[in-house]
Every structure is written in structure tokens, then in C-alpha cells.
SEGUVEX-333818 format. One record per residue (C-alpha): residue in one letter; x, y, z. Coordinates in steps of 0.001 Angstrom, whole numbers, padded with zeros to 6 digits, always signed. Layout:
% SEGUVEX-333818
aXYZ/...
//
This chain:
% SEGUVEX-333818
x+000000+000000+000000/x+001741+003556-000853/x+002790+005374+002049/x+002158+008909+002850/x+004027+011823+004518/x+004598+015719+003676/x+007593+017699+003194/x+006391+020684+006498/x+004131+022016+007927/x+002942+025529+009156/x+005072+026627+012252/x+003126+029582+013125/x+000245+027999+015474/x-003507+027635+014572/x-004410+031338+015807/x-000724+032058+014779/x+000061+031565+018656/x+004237+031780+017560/x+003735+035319+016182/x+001869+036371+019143/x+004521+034959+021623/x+007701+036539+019066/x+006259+039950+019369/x+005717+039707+023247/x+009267+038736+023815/x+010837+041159+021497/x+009124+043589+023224/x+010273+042029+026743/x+006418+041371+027907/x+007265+037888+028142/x+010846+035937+028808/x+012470+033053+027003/x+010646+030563+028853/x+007521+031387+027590/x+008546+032221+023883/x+010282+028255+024548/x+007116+026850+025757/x+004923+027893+022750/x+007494+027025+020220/x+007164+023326+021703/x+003517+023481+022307/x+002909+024396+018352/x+005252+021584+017041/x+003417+019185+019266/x+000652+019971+017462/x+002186+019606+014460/x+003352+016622+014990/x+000485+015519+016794/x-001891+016713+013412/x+000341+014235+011231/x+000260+011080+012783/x-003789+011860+013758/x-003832+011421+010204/x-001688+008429+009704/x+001217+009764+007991/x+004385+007231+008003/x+006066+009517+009072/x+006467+012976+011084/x+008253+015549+009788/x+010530+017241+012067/x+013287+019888+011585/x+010685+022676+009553/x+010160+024430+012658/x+012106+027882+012996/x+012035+030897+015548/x+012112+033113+012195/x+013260+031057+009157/x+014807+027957+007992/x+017781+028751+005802/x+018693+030861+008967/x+018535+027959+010952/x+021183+026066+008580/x+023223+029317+008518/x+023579+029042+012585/x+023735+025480+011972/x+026745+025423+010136/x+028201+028674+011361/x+027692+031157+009294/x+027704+034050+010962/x+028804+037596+009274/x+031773+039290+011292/x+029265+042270+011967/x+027153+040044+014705/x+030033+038297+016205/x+031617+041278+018092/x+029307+042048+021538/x+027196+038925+020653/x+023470+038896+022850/x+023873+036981+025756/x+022070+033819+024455/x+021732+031769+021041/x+018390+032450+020501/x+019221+035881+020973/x+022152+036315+018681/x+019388+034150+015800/x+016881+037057+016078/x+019959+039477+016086/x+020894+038499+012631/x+017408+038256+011519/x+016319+041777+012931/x+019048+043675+013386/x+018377+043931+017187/x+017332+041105+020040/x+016626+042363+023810/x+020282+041772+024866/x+022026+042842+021456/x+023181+046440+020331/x+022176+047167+016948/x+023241+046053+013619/x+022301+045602+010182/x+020429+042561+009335/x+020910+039310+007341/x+019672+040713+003545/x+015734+039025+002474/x+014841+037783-000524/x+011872+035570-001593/x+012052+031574-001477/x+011648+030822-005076/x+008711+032154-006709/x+006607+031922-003342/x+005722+034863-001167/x+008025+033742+001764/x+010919+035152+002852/x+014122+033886+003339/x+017160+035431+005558/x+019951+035321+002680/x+023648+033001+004034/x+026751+035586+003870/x+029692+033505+003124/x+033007+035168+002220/x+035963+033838+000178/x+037518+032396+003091/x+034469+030492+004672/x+034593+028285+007137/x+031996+025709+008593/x+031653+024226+012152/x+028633+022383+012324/x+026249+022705+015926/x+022790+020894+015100/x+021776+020894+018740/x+018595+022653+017724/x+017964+019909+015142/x+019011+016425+017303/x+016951+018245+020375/x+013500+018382+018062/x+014291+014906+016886/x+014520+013860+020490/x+011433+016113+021356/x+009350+014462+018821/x+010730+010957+019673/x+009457+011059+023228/x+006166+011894+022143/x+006133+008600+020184/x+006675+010139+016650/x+008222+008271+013705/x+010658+010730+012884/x+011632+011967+009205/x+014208+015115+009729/x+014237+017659+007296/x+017242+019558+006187/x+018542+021723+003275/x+020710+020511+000457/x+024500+021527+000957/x+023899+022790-003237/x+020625+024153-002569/x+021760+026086+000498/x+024973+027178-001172/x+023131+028484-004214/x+020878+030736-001851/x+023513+032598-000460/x+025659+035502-001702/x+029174+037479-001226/x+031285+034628-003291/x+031531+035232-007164/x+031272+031031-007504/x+029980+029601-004418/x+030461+025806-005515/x+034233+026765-004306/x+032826+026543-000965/x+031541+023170-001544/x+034165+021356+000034/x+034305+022791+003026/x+030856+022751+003994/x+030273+018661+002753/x+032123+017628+005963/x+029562+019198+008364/x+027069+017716+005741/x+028517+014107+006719/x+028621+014667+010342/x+025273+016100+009982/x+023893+012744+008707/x+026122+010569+011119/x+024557+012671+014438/x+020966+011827+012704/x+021517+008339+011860/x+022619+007750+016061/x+019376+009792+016526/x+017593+006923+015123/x+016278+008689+012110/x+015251+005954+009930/x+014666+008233+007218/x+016406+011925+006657/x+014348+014692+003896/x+017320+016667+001984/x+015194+019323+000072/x+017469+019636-003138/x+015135+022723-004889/x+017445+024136-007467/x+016965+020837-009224/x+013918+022701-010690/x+016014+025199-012276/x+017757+026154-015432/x+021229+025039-013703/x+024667+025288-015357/x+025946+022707-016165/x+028906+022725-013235/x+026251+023409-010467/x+024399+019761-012207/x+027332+018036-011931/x+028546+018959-008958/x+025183+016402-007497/x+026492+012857-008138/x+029860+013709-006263/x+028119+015203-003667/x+025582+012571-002858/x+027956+009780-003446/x+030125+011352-000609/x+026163+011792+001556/x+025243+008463+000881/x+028522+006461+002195/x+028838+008802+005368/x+024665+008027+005741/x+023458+005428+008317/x+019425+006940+007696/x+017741+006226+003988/x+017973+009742+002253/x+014586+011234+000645/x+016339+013435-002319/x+012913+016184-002506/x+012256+018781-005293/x+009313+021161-005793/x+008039+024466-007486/x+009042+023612-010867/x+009660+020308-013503/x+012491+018495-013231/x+013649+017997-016762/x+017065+018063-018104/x+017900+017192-014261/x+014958+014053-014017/x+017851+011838-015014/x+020480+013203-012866/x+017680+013472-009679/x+017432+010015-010031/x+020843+008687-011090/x+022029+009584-007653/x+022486+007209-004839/x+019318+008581-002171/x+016675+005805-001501/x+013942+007683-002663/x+013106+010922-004670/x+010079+013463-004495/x+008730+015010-007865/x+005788+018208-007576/x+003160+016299-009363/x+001012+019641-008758/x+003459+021584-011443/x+004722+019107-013446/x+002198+015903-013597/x+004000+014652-016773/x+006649+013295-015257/x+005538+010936-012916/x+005598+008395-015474/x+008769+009223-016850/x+009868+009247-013460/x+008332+005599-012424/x+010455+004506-015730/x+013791+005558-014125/x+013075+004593-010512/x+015478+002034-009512/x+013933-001008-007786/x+015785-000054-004057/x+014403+003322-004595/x+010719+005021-003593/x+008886+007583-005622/x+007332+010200-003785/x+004365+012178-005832/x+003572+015441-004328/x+000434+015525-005740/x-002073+017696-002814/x-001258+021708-003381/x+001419+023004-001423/x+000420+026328-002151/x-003294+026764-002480/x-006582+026324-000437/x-008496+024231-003130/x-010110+021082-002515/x-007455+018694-004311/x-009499+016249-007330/x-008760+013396-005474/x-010675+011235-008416/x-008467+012768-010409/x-004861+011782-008743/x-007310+008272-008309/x-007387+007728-011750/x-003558+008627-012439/x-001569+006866-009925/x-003328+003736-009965/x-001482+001859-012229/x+001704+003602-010600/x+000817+002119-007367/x-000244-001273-008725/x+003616-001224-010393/x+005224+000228-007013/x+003166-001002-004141/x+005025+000695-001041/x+007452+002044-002803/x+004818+004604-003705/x+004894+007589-001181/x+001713+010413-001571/x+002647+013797-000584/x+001735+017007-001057/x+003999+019210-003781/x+005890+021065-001235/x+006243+021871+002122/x+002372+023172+003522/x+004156+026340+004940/x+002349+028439+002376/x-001183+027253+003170/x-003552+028216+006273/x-003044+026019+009126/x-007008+024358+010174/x-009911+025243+007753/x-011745+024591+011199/x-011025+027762+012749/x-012947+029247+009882/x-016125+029864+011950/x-017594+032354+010302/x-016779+031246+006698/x-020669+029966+004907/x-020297+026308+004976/x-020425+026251+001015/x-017493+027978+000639/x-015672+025454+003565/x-016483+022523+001597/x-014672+023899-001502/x-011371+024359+000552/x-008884+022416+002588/x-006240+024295+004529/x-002885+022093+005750/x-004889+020369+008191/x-007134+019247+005857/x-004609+018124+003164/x-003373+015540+005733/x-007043+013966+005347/x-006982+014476+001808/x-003670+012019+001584/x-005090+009487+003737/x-008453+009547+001355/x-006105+009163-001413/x-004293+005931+000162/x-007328+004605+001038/x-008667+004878-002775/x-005548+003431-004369/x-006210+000381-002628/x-007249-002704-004861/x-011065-002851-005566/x-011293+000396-003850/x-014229+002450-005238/x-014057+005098-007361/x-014045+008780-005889/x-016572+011430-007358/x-014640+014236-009605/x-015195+017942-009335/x-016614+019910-012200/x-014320+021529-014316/x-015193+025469-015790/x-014444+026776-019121/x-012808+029903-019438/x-010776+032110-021578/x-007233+031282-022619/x-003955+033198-021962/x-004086+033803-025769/x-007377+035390-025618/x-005503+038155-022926/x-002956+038599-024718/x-004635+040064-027565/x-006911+042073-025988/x-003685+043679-023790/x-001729+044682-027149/x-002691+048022-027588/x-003796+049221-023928/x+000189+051161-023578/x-000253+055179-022668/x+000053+057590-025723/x+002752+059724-024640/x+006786+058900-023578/x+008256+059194-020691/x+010034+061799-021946/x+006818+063663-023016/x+004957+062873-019944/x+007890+064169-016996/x+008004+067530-018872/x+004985+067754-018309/x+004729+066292-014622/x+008003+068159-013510/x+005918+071634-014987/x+002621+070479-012811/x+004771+069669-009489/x+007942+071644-008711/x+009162+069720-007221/x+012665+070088-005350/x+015932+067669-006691/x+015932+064717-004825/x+012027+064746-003755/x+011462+062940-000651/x+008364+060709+000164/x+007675+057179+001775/x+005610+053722+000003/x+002455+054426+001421/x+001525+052551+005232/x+002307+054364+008242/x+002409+052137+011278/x-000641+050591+012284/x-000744+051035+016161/x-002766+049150+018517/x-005187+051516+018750/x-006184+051570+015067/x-006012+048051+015480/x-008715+047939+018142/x-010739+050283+016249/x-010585+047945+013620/x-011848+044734+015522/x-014797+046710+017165/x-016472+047922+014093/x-015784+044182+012685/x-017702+042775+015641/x-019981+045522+015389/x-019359+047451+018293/x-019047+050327+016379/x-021062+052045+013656/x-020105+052613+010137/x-019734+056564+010675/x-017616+055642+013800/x-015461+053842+012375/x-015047+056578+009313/x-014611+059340+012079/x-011724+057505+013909/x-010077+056654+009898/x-010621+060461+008774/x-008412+061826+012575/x-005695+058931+011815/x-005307+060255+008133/x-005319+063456+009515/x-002775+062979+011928/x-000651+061268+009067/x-000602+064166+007380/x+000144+067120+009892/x+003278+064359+010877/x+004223+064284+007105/x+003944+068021+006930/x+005891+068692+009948/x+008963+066197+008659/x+009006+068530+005474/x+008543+065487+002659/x+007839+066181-000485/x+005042+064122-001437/x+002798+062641+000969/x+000612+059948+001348/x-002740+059209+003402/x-000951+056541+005462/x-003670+053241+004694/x-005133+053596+007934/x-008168+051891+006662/x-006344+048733+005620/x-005964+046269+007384/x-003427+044668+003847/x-002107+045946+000594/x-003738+043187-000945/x-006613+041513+001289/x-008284+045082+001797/x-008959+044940-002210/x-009974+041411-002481/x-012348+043036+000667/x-014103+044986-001970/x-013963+043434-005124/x-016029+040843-006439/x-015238+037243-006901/x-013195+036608-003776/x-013876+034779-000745/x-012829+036729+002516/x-011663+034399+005486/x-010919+034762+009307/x-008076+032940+010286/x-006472+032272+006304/x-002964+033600+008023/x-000007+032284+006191/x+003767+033215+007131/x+005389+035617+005034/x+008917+036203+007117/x+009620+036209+010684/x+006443+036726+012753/x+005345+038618+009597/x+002267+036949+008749/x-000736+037658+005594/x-004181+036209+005340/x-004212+035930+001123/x-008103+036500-000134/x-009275+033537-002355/x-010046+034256-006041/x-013317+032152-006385/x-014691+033362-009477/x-014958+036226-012102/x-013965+039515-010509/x-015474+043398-010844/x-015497+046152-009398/x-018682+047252-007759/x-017892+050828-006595/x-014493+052918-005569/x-012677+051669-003206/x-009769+054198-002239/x-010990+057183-003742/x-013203+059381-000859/x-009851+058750+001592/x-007196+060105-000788/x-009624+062857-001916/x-009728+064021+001920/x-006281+063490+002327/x-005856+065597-000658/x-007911+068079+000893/x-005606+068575+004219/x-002474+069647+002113/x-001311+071858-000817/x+001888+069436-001343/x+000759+066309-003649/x-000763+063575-001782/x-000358+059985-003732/x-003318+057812-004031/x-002049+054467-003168/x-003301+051181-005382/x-002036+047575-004798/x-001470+046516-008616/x-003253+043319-010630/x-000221+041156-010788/x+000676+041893-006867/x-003350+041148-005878/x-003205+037823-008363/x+000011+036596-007124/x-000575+037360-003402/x-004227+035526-003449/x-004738+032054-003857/x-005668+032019-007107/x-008575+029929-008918/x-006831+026427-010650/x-009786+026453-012901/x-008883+029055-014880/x-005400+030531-016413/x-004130+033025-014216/x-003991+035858-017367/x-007694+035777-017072/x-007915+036787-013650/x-005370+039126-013703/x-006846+041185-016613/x-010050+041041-014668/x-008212+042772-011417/x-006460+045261-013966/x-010164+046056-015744/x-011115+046974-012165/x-008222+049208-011100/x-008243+050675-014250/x-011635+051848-013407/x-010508+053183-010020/x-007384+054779-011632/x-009968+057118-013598/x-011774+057888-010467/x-008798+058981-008463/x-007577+060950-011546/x-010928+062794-011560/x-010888+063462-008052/x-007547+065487-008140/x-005230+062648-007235/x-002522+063597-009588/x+000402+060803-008187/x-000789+057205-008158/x+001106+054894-006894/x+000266+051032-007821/x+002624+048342-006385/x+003958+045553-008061/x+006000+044307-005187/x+005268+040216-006191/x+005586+041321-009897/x+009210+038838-009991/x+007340+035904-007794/x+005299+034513-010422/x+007585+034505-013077/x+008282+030786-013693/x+011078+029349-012500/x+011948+027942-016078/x+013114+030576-018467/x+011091+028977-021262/x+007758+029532-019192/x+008943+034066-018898/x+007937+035288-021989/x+004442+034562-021900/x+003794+034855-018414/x+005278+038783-018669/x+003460+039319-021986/x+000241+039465-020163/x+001498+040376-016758/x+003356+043471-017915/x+000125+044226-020234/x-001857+044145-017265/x-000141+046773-015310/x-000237+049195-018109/x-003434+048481-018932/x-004572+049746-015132/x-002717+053562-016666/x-003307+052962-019674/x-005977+055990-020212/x-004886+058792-017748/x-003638+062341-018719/x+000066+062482-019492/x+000395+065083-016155/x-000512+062175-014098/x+002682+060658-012252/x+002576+056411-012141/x+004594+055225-009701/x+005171+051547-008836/x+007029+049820-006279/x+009029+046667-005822/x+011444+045056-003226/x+013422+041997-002515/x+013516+040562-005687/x+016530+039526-008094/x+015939+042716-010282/x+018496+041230-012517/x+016677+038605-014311/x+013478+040690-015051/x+014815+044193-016143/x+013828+044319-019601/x+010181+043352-018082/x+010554+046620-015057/x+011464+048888-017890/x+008693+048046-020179/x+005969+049001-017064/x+007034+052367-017993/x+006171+053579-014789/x+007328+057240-014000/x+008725+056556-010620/x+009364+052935-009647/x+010829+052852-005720/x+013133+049987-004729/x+014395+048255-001740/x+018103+048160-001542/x+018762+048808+001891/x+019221+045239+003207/x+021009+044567-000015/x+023504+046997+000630/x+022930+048712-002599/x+023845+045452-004354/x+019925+045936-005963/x+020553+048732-007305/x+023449+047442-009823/x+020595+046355-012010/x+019068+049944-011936/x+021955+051599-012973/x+023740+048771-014984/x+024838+048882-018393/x+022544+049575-021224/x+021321+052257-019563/x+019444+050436-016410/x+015754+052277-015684/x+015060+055032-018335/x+012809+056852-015970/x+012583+057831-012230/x+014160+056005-009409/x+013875+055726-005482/x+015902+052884-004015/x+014979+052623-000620/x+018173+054617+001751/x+017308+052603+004904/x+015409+049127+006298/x+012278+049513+007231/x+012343+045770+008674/x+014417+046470+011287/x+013706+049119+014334/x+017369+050655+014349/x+017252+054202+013615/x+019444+055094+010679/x+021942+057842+011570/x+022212+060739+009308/x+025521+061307+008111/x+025090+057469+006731/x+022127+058314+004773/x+024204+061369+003335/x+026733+058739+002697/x+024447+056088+000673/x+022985+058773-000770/x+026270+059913-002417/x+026414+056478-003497/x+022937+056695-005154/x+024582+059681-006873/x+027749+058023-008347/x+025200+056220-010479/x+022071+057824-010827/x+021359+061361-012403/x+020286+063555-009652/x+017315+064992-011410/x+015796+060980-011647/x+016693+060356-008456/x+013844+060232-005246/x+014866+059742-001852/x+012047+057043+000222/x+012366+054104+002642/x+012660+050994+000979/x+009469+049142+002018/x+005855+050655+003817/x+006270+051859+007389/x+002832+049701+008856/x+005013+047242+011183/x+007436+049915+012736/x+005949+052205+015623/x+005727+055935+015346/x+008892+056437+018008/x+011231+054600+015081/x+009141+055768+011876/x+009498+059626+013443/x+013249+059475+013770/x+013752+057921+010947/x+012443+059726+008576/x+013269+063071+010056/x+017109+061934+009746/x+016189+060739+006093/x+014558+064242+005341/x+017413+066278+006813/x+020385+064192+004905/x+018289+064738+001948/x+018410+068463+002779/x+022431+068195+003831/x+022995+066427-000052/x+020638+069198-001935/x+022443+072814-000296/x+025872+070629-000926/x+025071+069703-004800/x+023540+073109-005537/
//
């Protein structure tokens, strides 16, 4: 009978009890103890939620305090020279030091850089290695969860990162495969501690394997695992996900790892291939349950498929879901509000572990067959396409900012910020009484209309340029839209990580989506109104909402995405005709859906680049589009970034150290048109100083003309309080001042 496990699970706690217990420490209302006691309590849980369902095995190791490849990076010692001198008092402490920048017992430093885990809305703390690396392996954390899991009568299945996946993440080596090595002992001792753990089984998540490698990163695998796979007393689970395997099927399976996991869910043509190639000591592991979305999985479908695979493989068939569930909800159940027709459609991680045990139970001989869920016909990509090709603004860019620079006057290096402001507790609470309806509407509009204000008088008093209304009425950049659209499902407790105790409830795209009235327009118009300097109306843009929702699987994702644009388009005109002469409409997840294969790009930006300029595509030439974007490899999409044609596109490269910005400023010119890379981290509550942000801007200014050059954070301000957001951009505005009398 196949066998069933998953690759993680959700470490942030049903009612996201980790974030909750992060936040109270960090702010010293609770002490180690208790953040330790909740950390264990939610991986019981976990744990507990896996083998309820009959999973082979339980997954351990895909707990972290803030991410995972951090947890390798302490694992194996990599810690920048920056956070070893005056090091917090504790491990735990010096872990959040690297990922924040500051832990209660730490003096502040710059953080580890973030960038996004594959195409997938996570966040990952980026390894630092330098040319002279070295590697000293500590896996206490790991062998202590093993043990933890172990007592509580769990058949354990540790998880770790590939030494080539977890190589290729990092940065600060021109050819990190140098480093490889070095690092493979640690690997070996890694296993060796494991195998006396009594880990039958060890998961080595190999990713890249996905991706378009060169050809020395693909052949660097068979010498690696060969070297694994003698040190190894535990069976090794070789795992890939996100993307097809491909050119690399052969060399996936080739090497010598007792089993290997495909994503069935993106590429369910090669299972078969894949069956071909298995070796007869070897299992096959089908993710074939969505890692990454809330639908109800056709289980009659996968029926029909993989019975003749497990008829041919028997136990050596293993049912998983694509990829780790980290990017789902945690318990559909907690959804008590949600109508019980919409429940029934979905199945959040919890659920998924039923959903493989169904599936084992109906690949079973003379099993019956399951009933199959209607399929919808829709409109192809093709059909978008054409109807995007001629929705591009009549004028330049060069045509348009002579005219915008006549409308706005403004000064050389105009200063402004992305859009939140921080979202205290008190708006918060606001927020949760007119939900439960403990307020009224005109309440709650009177408390919105004195925050905006007080954004404002703030903004005018710090002397930016252009201002913004501060999104006091949002509770996120993209679930406030889906809010107010049609076509989405709205849930309670959809919460999904995003980095750190950073976490977003994604809206549901359930059918056809339209607009039924404004949605931002009356609070930008009275922002408007408090203020002769411009005031931006702020718009999350179609690609960001489509790519930051769970998306429908019964239509291509083109379709929905021109429906979101149709929709801000339509609010576009209405802020235009209120006065709202800046608009800013983010594209920050623009990069995240690009597929991870280069021969899947061009389509997937024909349409997604379409549909941003189709949201502008009809206002006056006077009308300033910004967008913004942040941690993303720039690099790989610039010809796409420069054919938004956005006036002003803002940036984060503060984290990055500027490294962003190369791609900006490059050869070939870089971005035609305006440009604000973000001067300092919003993630991080240190206080920039202001002779550095004279300094790094003087480095903007070595490779961007002053007269295209804006001066912002690099990311919205919602998560900081107003103590740090004050200071902070007070120093920004009075460097930017220092740089401007000094250049004139």
C-alpha cells in the first residue's frame, strides 16, 4: 500500500500563537521561557496533526524561531563578522539578532539581507559567506527536536537543506560551488549525528533541481551525494518542488538517495517518466495535494492517475503534497464564520493531511471510485494577450515628466515614503470593534478620517515632499482589495507566514472579478484636501493582488489578472478625476510569479506586464505612475521593469547593501525613468543615523542622475511604531536636505 508523509508544515500555530509569543518577547512582555514553551507546544501539534492522520512519518526539523535557511546558517556557522563582536547573551538571541538587526540583549546592527524563497511569497534570511568560509557544524537545535518528537512517540523523518541548494541561496562569493568542500564535511557529520538519533529516514530538500542550472552546479550532485550516501546510516529522501524536473529528471534520479520526491502539482508529466527511471531499491514520492493553495485537491483525479503507478510500485509509492504546507492556512476549522459552502470547496494544511489518507485509502485494490469535481471553461492566456496589445499610454516618458516636472515643482531629490504608516494598537482595536460591530459605520469613518489626519500634519511637519494618506483603513495591501472586489472569498483565520512573525491572510479568487464601486478614492480625496503638497493615491497593482491571493486552478491566471487590472483601471480614472494627480500602484510580487523555467517568462510577462499598463493605460500624461518593488533579483526581469514604464518605480536596496541597485543603474542604460531605491530598512527598528544616509545617498549619486533620483524608505512603514518611523524619517529628510544645499 503507498505510504504517505509531507515535506512541512505551518510553524506559526492555529491562531498564529508563535507570532503572538515573538512579538511579546521582542518587546520584553514575556521571557524566554515562555517564547520556549509555545514554540514546543505548536510543534506538538504539528506533529500531533500528522500522525492523527496516519502519515508514516512525522516531519521534524521545519520548525524555525524566524526562518529555515537561517537555521542552517547558525547550523553550520555562518555568521557575518558584523554580529560576532558584543554577541546577545544567548543563542536564541544572537538568531533574532541576525534576523532583525536587534534582540533584547544585542546592540544594533544591520540585518541578514531578504529575498523571496523561489517564486513563493516567503521570505528567506539570505547566508553571507566570504571567500575564506569556514563551517563548524552545531545541530543541537535539530538532534533536540528529533529527540522532542521521539518522546512523544513520533516516527521521525528530519528535514534539512541541500549543501547545493543552500549554497546556491547565499551571496558574497563570485562562484559559491568553491565553498563546496568545506561545507560537505559538516554535511557528513550532519547525517552521522541523525543516523545515532535513530532517524530511519532523513528529507534533503534539493530545490534548485527545478532550475535552469549550469551545467557545473548539475554536476557537482552525483559527487556530492555519493560522498552523503557512504557517510549516511538513515535512507535519504532526495525532494524537489516548485518547478519540472527535466534536463535534471535523469540526474535526480541517477544519484544514490533511496527515494526521490517530484511536484506532481506543477509538473504531472513526469511521474511516469519518473516511475520509468526509478530504480527497484528506490521510492517515488508524488507530491500531488497543493502546497500552495486552499483548493479542494481532485482526489478522483490523482485516483485515476496513480493507480497503475501504485499497482507497479506497491510501497514504494509515497503520496505527498507538492511542497512543504508552509504556504497554506493552518485548520480550515477555525474558519467559523466562513458559509459552509465555501468550507467545503477548501482544505487548509490540516485538511490536506485527510486528503492524503483519502487518497491511500482509494488506491487500494477494488477500492471504489471517488466522485470528480466539475471543471469550468474559461478564456485562454491567448485570448488576454490580444486584448492587452494596444492598452500602452500615448505619450513617452520623456513627453509625460516635462509635463509632470511643470505640474509639481518639485525640489531635486524629492522625498516621500511607500504608502503605510504604522498601524498602532489603537487603530487596530478600532478595527476589531467595528468588525464585531461594536461600532457604527460613521464611527469607524470618524476615527479613519483623525488617523489620516494625523498622518498628514506628521508628514507636513517632517518637510517630505510628497505625501501619502498613510492606509489607515487597511488592514493589507492586498486583502483590503480582495475586501471589496467581487469574486473573492474573505476568510478569518487564512494567516499564512510571510517572514519572521510577519504573517498575511491571502483572499481567495473564487470566481470572475469586478469592481462594484471605488474603493480608495473618498480617503485620498480628503487626504488631498488637508495639504497643498501632492498627496499619492495608493493602489495595490493586478499582478501583486493575483500573485498574493490564492488564485482559482480552474482558470489561467492571465484571465484573472486582466479582470483585477479592468477593475483598477476603473478606479485609476476615479482617483484621476478626483484630483489625485500621483498614483502609486505596487507591483511588489511582480518577480514571484515569473516561472522558475526561463522557457515559461515570456508569456507569463506578456500578459502580466500588459496588465499593469493596462490599469494607466488611459490617464492624462500630467498624471505621475509610480510603482514599487522590493526583494527581488531585479536582474533577471529588467527588460520586463522597464517596459511598465512607470514614472517613478521605488526599490528596496537597503538590506542589499545597494547590491539591488546594480541592475538599476547597470549597463545599457538600467531604468530610463525615475528612481527611489529605498536609503534605509524599514524591517528592522534601528534608527538610521544621518551622516550614513548622506553617505548612501552619495552612493545613489555616483550612479544615478540627480534629477531621476527620489529619496524614500525601501518598504511601507505599517510594522514599525511611530517612536522609530518619526526618527527615521526626520534623519532621512534632513540628509536629503544636507545632499541638496551641498550639490547646488
Amino acid at each position: 500500500m503507498a505510504q504517505t508523509h509531507i515535506l512541512g508544515y505551518p510553524r506559526i500555530g492555529a491562531r498564529r500563537e508563535l507570532k503572538r509569543a515573538q512579538e511579546a518577547y521582542w518587546k520584553g512582555e514575556i521571557d524566554q521561557r515562555a517564547l520556549l514553551a509555545v514554540g514546543a507546544q505548536v510543534r506538538a501539534q504539528n506533529w500531533q496533526a500528522q500522525q492523527a492522520a496516519g502519515l508514516a512519518f512525522t516531519t521534524v526539523g521545519d520548525f524555525a524561531w524566524y526562518d529555515q535557511v537561517l537555521n542552517h546558517s547558525l547550523m553550520f556557522g555562518v555568521v557575518p563578522e558584523r554580529f560576532t563582536a558584543g554577541a546577545a547573551d544567548n543563542q536564541l538571541d544572537q538568531y533574532f539578532r541576525l534576523a532583525r538587526g536587534r534582540a533584547p540583549s544585542g546592540e544594533p546592527v544591520a540585518a541578514s539581507a531578504m529575498t523571496k524563497w523561489f517564486d513563493t511569497n516567503y521570505h528567506y534570511l539570505v547566508p553571507e559567506f566570504t571567500a575564506d568560509q569556514q563551517f563548524e557544524l552545531d545541530a543541537e537545535w535539530l538532534l533536540a527536536e528529533v529527540k522532542e518528537a521521539q518522546s512523544l512517540g513520533h516516527s521521525v523523518k528530519p528535514v534539512i537543506i541541500g549543501p547545493l541548494t543552500y549554497l546556491w541561496l547565499g551571496r558574497g562569493v563570485e562562484n559559491a560551488l568553491d565553498l563546496l568542500p568545506r561545507l560537505l564535511p559538516c554535511y557528513v557529520e550532519l547525517l552521522k549525528q541523525l543516523a545515532n538519533a535513530a532517524a530511519q529516514w532523513v528529507q534533503i530538500d534539493e530545490p534548485i533541481l527545478g532550475l535552469d542550472l549550469q551545467e557545473n552546479w548539475r554536476e557537482a550532485f552525483a559527487p556530492t551525494y555519493e560522498i552523503l550516501a557512504e557517510a549516511s546510516g538513515s535512507k535519504l529522501l532526495l525532494t524537489t518542488y516548485f518547478s519540472p524536473l527535466r534536463e535534471n529528471l535523469e540526474t535526480a534520479f541517477a544519484l544514490p538517495v533511496d527515494g526521490v520526491h517530484i511536484d506532481a502539482v506543477r509538473a504531472p508529466e513526469e511521474i511516469m517518466p519518473a516511475a520509468a527511471v526509478l530504480r527497484k531499491d528506490q521510492v517515488l514520492s508524488v507530491g500531488v495535494i497543493n502546497g500552495r493553495n486552499v483548493w479542494r485537491t481532485d482526489l478522483a483525479h490523482w485516483q485515476a492517475e496513480l493507480l497503475p503507478v501504485a499497482k507497479h510500485l506497491g510501497e514504494r509509492l509515497w503520496l505527498s503534497a507538492s511542497c512543504s504546507l508552509l504556504h497554506t492556512p493552518v485548520d480550515l476549522e477555525t474558519e467559523a464564520a466562513l458559509a459552509n459552502a465555501d468550507k467545503q470547496k477548501l482544505a487548509y494544511s490540516r485538511q490536506k493531511l485527510d486528503e492524503l489518507q483519502l487518497l491511500q485509502r482509494a488506491l487500494k485494490p477494488g477500492a471504489p471510485a471517488l466522485a470528480a469535481i466539475a471543471k469550468t471553461e474559461s478564456r485562454s492566456e491567448a485570448d488576454v494577450r490580444e486584448e492587452l496589445v494596444s492598452t500602452w499610454r500615448a505619450q513617452t516618458y520623456p513627453e509625460r515628466a516635462a509635463v509632470q516636472s511643470a505640474r509639481w515643482q518639485l525640489p531635486l531629490l524629492p522625498t516621500t515614503t511607500i504608502g503605510s504608516f504604522p498601524q498602532t494598537d489603537a487603530l487596530r482595536e478600532v478595527r476589531r470593534q467595528f468588525r464585531n460591530q461594536e461600532i457604527s459605520q460613521s464611527d469607524y469613518d470618524a476615527h479613519l478620517r483623525a488617523e489620516i489626519a494625523e498622518v498628514i500634519r506628521r508628514q507636513e511637519i517632517l518637510g517630505l515632499d510628497v505625501l501619502v494618506h498613510g492606509e489607515a483603513e487597511r488592514n493589507d495591501m492586498v486583502e483590503y482589495f480582495g475586501e471589496q472586489l467581487d469574486g473573492f472569498i474573505h476568510t478569518g483565520n487564512g494567516w499564512v507566514q510571510s517572514y519572521g512573525s510577519r504573517c498575511v491572510k491571502p483572499p481567495i479568487i473564487a470566481g470572475d472579478i469586478s469592481r462594484p464601486s471605488a474603493m480608495t478614492v473618498r480617503w485620498s480625496e480628503y487626504a488631498q484636501s488637508l495639504s497643498k503638497k501632492p498627496v499619492k493615491g495608493m493602489l495595490t497593482g493586478p499582478v501583486t493582488i493575483l500573485n498574493w491571493s490564492f488564485p482559482r486552478e480552474d482558470v489561467p491566471r492571465a484571465v484573472s489578472c486582466l479582470q483585477i487590472a479592468k477593475a483598477l483601471r476603473q478606479e485609476v480614472q476615479d482617483l484621476e478625476a478626483a484630483g489625485i494627480g500621483i498614483i502609486q500602484i505596487d507591483e511588489p510580487a511582480l518577480r514571484e510569479g515569473v516561472p522558475l523555467r526561463e522557457s515559461g517568462h515570456k508569456d507569463y510577462f506578456d500578459w502580466a506586464v500588459g496588465c499593469f499598463r493596462y490599469t494607466c493605460s488611459r490617464v492624462q500624461p500630467e498624471t505621475q505612475i509610480h510603482t514599487h518593488m522590493c526583494y527581488s533579483n531585479f536582474n533577471a526581469i529588467m527588460d520586463a521593469i522597464v517596459a511598465l514604464d512607470a514614472d517613478v518605480i521605488t526599490i528596496e536596496s537597503a538590506r542589499s547593501d545597494l547590491r539591488l541597485l546594480q541592475a538599476f543603474a547597470g549597463e545599457g542604460g538600467g531604468y530610463p525613468n525615475e528612481i527611489g531605491p529605498g536609503i534605509y530598512d524599514i524591517h528592522s527598528p534601528n534608527v538610521p543615523e544621518r551622516a550614513e544616509l548622506v553617505n548612501r545617498l552619495y552612493q545613489l549619486l555616483e550612479v544615478i542622475p540627480v534629477e531621476k533620483l527620489w529619496v524614500n524608505p525601501d518598504c511601507g512603514l505599517k510594522t514599525r511604531n511611530w517612536a522609530e518611523v518619526g526618527s527615521a524619517l526626520l534623519n532621512m529628510v534632513e540628509a536629503t536636505r544636507t545632499v541638496r544645499a551641498e550639490i547646488a
